[in-house]
LUMKESE-304616 format. One record per residue (C-alpha): residue number from 1; residue in three letters; x, y, z. Coordinates in steps of 0.02 Angstrom, whole numbers, always signed. Layout:
<NUM,"Ala",<X,Y,Z>> ...
! end
This chain:
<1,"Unk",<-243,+1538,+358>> <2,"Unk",<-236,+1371,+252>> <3,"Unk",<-330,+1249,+319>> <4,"Unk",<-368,+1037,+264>> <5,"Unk",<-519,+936,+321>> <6,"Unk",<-580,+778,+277>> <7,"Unk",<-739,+692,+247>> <8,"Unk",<-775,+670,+443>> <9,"Unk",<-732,+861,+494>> <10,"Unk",<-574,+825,+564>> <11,"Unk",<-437,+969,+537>> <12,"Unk",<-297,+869,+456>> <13,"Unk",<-177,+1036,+391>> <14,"Unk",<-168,+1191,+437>> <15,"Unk",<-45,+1329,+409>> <16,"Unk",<-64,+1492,+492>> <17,"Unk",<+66,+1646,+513>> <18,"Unk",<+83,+1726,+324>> <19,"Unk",<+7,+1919,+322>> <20,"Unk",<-172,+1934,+241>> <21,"Unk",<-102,+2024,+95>> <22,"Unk",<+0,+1860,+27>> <23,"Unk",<-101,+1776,-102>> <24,"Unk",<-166,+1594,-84>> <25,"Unk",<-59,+1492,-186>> <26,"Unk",<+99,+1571,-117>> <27,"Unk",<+46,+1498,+44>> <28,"Unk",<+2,+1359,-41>> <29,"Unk",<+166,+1335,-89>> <30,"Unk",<+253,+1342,+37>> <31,"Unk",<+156,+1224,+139>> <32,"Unk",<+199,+1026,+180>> <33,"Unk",<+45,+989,+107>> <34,"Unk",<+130,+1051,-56>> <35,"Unk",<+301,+986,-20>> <36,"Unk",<+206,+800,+36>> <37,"Unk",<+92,+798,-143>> <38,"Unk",<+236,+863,-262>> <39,"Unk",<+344,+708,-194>> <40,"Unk",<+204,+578,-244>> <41,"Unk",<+182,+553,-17>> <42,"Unk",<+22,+649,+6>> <43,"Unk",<-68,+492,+48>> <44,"Unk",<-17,+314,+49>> <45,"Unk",<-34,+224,-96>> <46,"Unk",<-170,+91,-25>> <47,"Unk",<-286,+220,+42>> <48,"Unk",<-445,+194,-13>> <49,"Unk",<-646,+195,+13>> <50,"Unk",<-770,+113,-59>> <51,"Unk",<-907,+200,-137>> <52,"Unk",<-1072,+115,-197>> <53,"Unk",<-961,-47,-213>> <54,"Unk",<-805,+75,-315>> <55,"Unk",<-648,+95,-237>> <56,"Unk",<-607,+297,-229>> <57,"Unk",<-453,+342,-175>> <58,"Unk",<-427,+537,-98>> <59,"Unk",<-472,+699,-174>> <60,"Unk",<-421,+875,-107>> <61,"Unk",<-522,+993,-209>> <62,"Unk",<-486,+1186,-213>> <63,"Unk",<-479,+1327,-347>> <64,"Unk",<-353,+1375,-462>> <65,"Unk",<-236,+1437,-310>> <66,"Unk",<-219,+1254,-266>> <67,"Unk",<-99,+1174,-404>> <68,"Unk",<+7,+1049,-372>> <69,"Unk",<+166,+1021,-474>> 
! end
């Protein structure tokens, strides 16, 4: 299972299905949360939150299994 929350718990990918035995990034892969970042329409460009007065815009942090192109 592959699965995406954000900052206020709320499941926002999840992909389900692939035997235990595949490795991470292969499901990784073939996900549309690959597909979405690799074509630049992960999030929308104006998607932003201010931070101690600094605009951040989002972060999906993972380990090395999470690449994207």
């Amino acid at each position: 299972m592959q699965a995406l929350v954000d900052d206020r718990y709320v499941l926002r990918d999840i992909v389900v299905g692939w035997p235990g035995s595949v490795h991470d990034s292969r499901v990784f892969s073939n996900s549309e949360l690959y597909t979405l970042g690799c074509s630049g329409q992960l999030f929308p460009s104006d998607l932003k939150e201010p931070v101690l007065g600094i605009e951040i815009h989002p972060v999906i942090t993972g380990d090395p299994a999470f690449i994207l192109c």
